[in-house]
N, C-alpha and C positions, 0 to 999 in steps of 0.2 A: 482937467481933474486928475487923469492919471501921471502927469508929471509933476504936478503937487504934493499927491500922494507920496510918488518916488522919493520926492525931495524929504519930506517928514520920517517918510522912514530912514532915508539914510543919514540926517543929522539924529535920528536917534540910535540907531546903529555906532554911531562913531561914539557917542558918547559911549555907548553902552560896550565898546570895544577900548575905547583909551580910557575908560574910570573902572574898569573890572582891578579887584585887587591879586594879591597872589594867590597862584596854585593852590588850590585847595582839595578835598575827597567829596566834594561837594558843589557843583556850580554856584557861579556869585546873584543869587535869590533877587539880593535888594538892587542889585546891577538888570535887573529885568526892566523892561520898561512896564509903567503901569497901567493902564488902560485910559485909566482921568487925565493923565497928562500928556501934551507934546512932547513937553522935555522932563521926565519924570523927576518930582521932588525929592528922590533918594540921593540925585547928582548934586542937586545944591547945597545937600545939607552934612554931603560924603557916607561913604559907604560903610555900612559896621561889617565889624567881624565875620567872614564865612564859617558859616553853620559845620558841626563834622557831619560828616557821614556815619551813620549808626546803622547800615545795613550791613550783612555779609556778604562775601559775594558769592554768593551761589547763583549759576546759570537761572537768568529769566525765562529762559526759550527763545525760539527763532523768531516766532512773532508776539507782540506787545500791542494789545488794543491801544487804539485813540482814547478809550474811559480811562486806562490805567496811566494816564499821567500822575506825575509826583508830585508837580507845583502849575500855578496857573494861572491866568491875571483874573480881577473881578468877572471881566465879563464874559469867559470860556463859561463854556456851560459843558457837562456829559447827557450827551443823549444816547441812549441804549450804550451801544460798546464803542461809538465816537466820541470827540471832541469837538464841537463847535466853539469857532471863533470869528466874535464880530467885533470891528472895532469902530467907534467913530470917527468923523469926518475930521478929528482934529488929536487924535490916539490912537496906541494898540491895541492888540488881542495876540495872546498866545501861550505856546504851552511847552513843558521841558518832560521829559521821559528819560527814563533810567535804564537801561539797558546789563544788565548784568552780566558779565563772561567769563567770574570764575576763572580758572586756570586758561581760558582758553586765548588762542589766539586771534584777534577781530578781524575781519578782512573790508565788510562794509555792511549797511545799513540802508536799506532801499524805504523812504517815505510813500506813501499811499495817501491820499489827498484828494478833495474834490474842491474846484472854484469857480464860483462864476466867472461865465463866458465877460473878459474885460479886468477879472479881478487877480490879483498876485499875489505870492509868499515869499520869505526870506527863509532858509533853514539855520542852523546854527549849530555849531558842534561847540564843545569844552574842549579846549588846546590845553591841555596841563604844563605844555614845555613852554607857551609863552604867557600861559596864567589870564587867556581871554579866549572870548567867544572867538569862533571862525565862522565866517557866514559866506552862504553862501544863496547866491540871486540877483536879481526877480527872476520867480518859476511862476510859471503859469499851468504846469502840471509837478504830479510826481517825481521822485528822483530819486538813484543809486548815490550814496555820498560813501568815498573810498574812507575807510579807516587804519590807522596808525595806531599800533601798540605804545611807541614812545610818546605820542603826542595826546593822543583820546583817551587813554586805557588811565585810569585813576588808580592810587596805591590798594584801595578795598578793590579790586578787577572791575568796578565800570564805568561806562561811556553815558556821555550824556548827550540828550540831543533836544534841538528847540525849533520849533515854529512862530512866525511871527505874521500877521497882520496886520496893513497901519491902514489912516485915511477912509474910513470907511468900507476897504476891503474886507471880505467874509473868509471862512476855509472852515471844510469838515473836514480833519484826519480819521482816517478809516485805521489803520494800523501801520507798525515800522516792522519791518522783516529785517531782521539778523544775519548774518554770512559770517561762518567764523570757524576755525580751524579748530577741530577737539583737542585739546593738549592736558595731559594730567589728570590730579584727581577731579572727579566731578561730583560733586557734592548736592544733596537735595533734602530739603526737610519732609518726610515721613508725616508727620504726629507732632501738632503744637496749639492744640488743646488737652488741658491737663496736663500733667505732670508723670511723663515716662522713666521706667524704667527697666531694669535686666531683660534686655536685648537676647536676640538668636537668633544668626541667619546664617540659612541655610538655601540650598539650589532646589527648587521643586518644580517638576515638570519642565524643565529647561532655563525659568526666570526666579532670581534671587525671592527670597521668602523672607519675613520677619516673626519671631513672637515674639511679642513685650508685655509686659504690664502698663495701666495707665490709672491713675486716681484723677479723679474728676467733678468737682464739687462736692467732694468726700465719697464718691462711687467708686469703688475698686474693681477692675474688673480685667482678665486674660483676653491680650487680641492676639491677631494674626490677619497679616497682608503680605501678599503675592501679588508682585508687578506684572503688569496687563503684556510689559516689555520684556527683552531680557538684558538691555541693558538696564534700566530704573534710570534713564540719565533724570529723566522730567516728574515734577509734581503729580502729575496729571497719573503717571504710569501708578499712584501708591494712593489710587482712590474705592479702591476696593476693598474697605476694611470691615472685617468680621469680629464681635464680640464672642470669643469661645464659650469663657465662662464670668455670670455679669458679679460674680461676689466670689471674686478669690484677687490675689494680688502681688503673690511671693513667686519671684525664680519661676518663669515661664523659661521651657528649654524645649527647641525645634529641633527634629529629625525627620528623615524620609524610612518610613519602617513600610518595608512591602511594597514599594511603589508609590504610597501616599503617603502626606505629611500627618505630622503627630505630636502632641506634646503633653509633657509633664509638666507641674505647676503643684503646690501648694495652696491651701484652699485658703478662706477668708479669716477663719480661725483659727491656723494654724496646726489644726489638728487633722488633715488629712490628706496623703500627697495624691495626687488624681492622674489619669492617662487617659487621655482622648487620640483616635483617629479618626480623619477627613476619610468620610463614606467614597471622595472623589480622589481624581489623581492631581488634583489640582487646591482644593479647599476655598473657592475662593465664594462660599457662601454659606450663611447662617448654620442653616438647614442640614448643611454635613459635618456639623461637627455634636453630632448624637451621639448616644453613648457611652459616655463618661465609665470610665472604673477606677474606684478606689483601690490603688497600691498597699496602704496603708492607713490605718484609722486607729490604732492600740497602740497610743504611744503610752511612753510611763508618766504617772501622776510629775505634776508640773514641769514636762517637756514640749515640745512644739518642736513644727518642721521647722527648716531652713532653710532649706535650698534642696534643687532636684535637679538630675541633667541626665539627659534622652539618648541614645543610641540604638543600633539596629545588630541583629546577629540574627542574620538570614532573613527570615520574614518573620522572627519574634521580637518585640521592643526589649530593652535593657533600662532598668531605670536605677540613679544613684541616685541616692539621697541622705540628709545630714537634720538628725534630731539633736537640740541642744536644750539644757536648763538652766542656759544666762551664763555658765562657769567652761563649763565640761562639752566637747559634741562628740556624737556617735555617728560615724560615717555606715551606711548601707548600702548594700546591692540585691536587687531582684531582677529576676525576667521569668520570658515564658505566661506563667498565669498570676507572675506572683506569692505563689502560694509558699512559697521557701524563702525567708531573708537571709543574708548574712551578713556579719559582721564586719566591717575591711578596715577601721582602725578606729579609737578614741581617748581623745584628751584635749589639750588646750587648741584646738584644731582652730586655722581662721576660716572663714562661711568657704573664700575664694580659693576652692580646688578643683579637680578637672577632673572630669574623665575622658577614655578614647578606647576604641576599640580596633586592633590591626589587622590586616589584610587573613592574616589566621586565627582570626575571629578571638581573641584573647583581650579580654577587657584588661586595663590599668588605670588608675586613680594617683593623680598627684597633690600633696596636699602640704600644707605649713601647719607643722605644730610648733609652733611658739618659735624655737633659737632651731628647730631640724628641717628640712625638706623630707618628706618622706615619699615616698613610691610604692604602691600597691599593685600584684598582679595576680590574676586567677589559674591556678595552672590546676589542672586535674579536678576541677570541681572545688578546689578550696584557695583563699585567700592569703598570700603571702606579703607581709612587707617590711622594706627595709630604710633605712637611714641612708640617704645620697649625702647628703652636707649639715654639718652643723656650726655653726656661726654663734657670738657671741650675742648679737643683734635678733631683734625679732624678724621673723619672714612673714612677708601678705603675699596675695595676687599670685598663687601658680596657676600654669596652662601647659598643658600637655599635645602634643601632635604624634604623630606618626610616619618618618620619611621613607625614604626607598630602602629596600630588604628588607622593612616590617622593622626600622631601629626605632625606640624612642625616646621622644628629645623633653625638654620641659624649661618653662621659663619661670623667672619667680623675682618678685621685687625685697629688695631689705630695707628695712623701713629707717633704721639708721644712720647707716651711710647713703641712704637714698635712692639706692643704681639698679639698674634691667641686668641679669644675669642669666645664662644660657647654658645648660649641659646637654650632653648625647651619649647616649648609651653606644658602644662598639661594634654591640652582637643585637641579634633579635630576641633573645633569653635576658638578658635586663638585668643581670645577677650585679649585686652591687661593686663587685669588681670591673665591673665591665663599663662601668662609667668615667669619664673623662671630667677633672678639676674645672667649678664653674667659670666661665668667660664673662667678664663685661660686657656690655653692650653695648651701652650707654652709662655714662658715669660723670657727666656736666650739670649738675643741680639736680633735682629732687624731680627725679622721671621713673618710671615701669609700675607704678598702679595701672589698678584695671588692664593690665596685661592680656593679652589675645594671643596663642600662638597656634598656625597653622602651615601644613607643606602649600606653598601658590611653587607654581611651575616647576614643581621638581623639588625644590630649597625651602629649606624654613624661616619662616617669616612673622613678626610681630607688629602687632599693633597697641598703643600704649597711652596711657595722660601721661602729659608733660606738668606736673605743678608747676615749675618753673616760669613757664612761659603760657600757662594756662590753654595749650593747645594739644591737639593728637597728633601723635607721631608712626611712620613706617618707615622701619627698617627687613631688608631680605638678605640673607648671607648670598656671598659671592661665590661660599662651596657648595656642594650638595649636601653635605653636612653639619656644616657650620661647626666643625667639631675645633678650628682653628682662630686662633683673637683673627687674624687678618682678613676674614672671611667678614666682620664686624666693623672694619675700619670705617667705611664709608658715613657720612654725615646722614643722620634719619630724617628723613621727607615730614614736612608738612603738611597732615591730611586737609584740617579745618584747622584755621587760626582762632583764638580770642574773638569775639566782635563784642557788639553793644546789643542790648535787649532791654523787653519793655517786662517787668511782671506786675504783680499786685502791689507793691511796695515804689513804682518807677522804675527809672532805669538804672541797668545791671549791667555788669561787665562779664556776659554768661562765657563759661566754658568748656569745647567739647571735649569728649575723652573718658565717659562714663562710661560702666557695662558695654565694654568693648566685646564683639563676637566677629571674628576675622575670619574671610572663608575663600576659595575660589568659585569664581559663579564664570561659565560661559569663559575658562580659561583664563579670564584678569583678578587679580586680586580687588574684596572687596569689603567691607566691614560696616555693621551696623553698630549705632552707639548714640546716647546720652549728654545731654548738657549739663553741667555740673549744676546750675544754681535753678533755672527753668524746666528742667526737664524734658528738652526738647528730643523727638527723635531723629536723625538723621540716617542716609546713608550715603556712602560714598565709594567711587568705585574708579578704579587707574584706568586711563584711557593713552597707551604711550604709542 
């Protein structure tokens, strides 16, 4: 019987090795043998088209239950978080698994398996360099199977891998364990329920934080999640998520004020900008996020908030915020109790301005009005601002940081010509003389919306959508300044590419690179951010 068996599997094997078609981002489906046949009737009647791949690749984890297989033949069954496979006395049984590795490096893939005593498996990798299964057996237990980047590694980052049964032989897969070298960005979906968005991430308690908004069967509502980790590499690390506030929706913006995290937000009506802190050092539950105070509630007949953004000056909050009436906004600043606004600039303002506060506690606010870059700073209790660049072209999307000596720098997109542009101020005083002509950055098709800019290691750095190419992009200057083009030369990193998605309407060709908030967490640069069409939330974090 068992060399009967042998014999069946291996003329099904060969077939299923010499009729696989080419290289694909997706092993060859109909190339699987099918449980009802010896010689499966896909060989007779030739093989269709390989399926694409419509996953990203973002890291699966280390381990991958026997349930979470991708494809299967009739007679696999999932029991609990296995895969059983039986096959009869004159067919298969078996199952393929997806393996994701993202940026990283594979090294191998250890099977976990149980058979009866008498009974065998065949495993099976996807070879992309020669466009067929590799197989590898008769096992009669578990197995480490080495992997190859050039050979196993598919153009979306993954591996695939398959079990087989023939002859009446059984198998329960228990799980497939990972071995794989971190390389790169590593990427993880947050939040893909509802529709995310305006991102904040911030360091809290040692592990990266988010606040976002999310709508959700038309429920609007302020969250906040703190990875259980400090890297976030894993799903699993961003399951602890808190509703702050269940009917508000606009410009959530994270800060650590006094030790614990905090945020501003705009409320569900747009008539009220709000500030909560986490009663803990941590926030990572319902319960501490009491307290609520209204910043603002007296706006002028037909105005509404628009955006709000958080910072810290000592252990009082700082909060900015921007009322408009569909034409005109009015940029603000409060701290302390609130009880005193001021004015810091108004006109044809776009939502997307910044604030930041330096090392000598001195707030600044940068912002696009229309064809100007403007710059706001607080010196002596009152607000000053001036003109850095004016352009014939409209300006979106500035971001403001703060580098070494307390300089600061600010980035901004021109909607025109398209391009990511970069200034630094000389001095710590910000006097509009003290600014250096903007640089390029990038300037190859229609890139630096949703712009991010932040100091990671010292140097300033951005993070940015690509329209172009429908992906997010990082770049870091090569100076401590970046006050030089040559500091910019370098080609901007691929955080997430484009991939495929499913929403209400089918499938999407979603893209990341929304409300981008770019931060150092645990000394690597890292950025929370938005799908363009889904809303998904992501984050991702450089592992070099």
């Amino acid at each position: 019987m068992l060399r009967r068996t042998r014999t069946l599997l291996m003329a099904a094997l060969y077939l299923l090795g010499s009729c696989a078609g080419p290289a694909g981002d997706d092993p060859e489906r109909a190339a699987l043998p099918d449980g009802s046949y010896a010689v499966p009737i896909e060989f007779a009647s030739g093989l269709p088209p390989l399926p694409e791949d419509r996953r990203a690749a973002e890291l699966s984890g280390q381990t991958v239950q026997g349930s979470a297989a991708v494809d299967m033949s009739f007679n696999a069954a999932v029991s609990d978080t296995d895969l059983e496979l039986v096959s009869s006395s004159n067919g298969t049984s078996w199952g393929i698994w997806r393996l994701a590795l993202g940026n990283n490096e594979p090294l191998s893939v250890e099977v976990l398996l149980d058979l009866p005593e008498g009974d065998e498996a065949w495993f099976a990798l996807a070879n992309y360099t020669t466009g067929r299964w590799q197989f590898d057996g008769p096992n009669v237990l578990g197995k480490v199977l080495q992997l190859q980047a050039a050979d196993h590694l598919s153009e979306a980052g993954n591996c695939y891998v398959g079990v087989i049964v023939a002859g009446g032989n059984q198998a329960t897969v228990d799980r497939l364990v990972l071995t794989f070298d971190r390389t790169g960005w590593q990427v993880v979906t947050v939040e893909d329920s509802g529709v995310c968005a305006y991102t904040s991430l911030a360091e809290v308690d040692g592990n990266p934080a988010i606040a976002y908004c999310r709508d959700f069967d038309g429920n609007s509502t302020v969250q906040y999640v703190r990875s259980t980790t400090s890297s976030g590499f894993a799903a699993a690390d961003w399951s602890q998520k808190v509703t702050v506030d269940d009917a508000a929706f606009t410009s959530a913006s994270l800060a650590v004020v006094d030790g614990h995290p905090a945020l501003s937000y705009i409320s569900a009506d747009f008539k009220e900008v709000v500030y909560v802190r986490a009663s803990t050092l941590t926030g990572a539950a319902g319960a501490d996020w009491g307290g609520k105070v209204t910043v603002e509630d007296e706006m002028p007949l037909g105005h509404f908030g628009n955006k709000s953004e958080l910072a810290a000056s000592g252990s009082s909050p700082v909060v900015s915020y921007s009322i408009t009436d569909n034409f005109f906004e009015t940029l603000m600043y409060t701290t302390g109790s609130f009880s005193i606004k001021q004015e810091v600039a108004d006109g044809d303002l776009n939502e997307d301005w910044s604030m930041q506060r330096n090392s000598g506690d001195t707030p600044y606010i940068s912002f696009c009005d229309f064809k100007e870059l403007g710059f706001g700073r607080r010196i002596g209790g009152l607000w000053e601002t001036n003109t850095l660049h004016t352009t014939e072209h409209r300006l979106t999307f500035s971001s403001t940081t703060e580098l070494a000596l307390g300089r600061p720098a600010v980035c901004f997109h021109e909607a025109v010509s398209q391009d990511l542009y970069y200034m630094v101020s000389d001095t710590l005083a910000a006097e509009p003389a003290d600014w250096g002509e903007p640089i390029p950055v990038h300037a190859m098709g229609d890139v630096g919306e949703h712009c991010s800019l932040a100091t990671i290691q010292g140097r300033p750095a951005i993070c940015y959508w690509d329209r172009t190419n429908g992906s997010l992009r990082y770049i870091k200057s090569t100076g401590n300044f970046g006050e030089q083009a040559a500091d910019w030369l370098q080609v901007p990193q691929v955080v997430d590419p484009k991939s495929k998605g499913y929403g209400e309407d089918g499938e999407v060709e979603d893209q990341p690179g929304f409300h981008t908030s770019l931060a150092e967490i645990d000394g690597r640069p890292a950025v929370s951010y938005t799908t363009r069409f889904l809303g998904v939330l992501k984050y991702a974090v450089l592992w070099d």
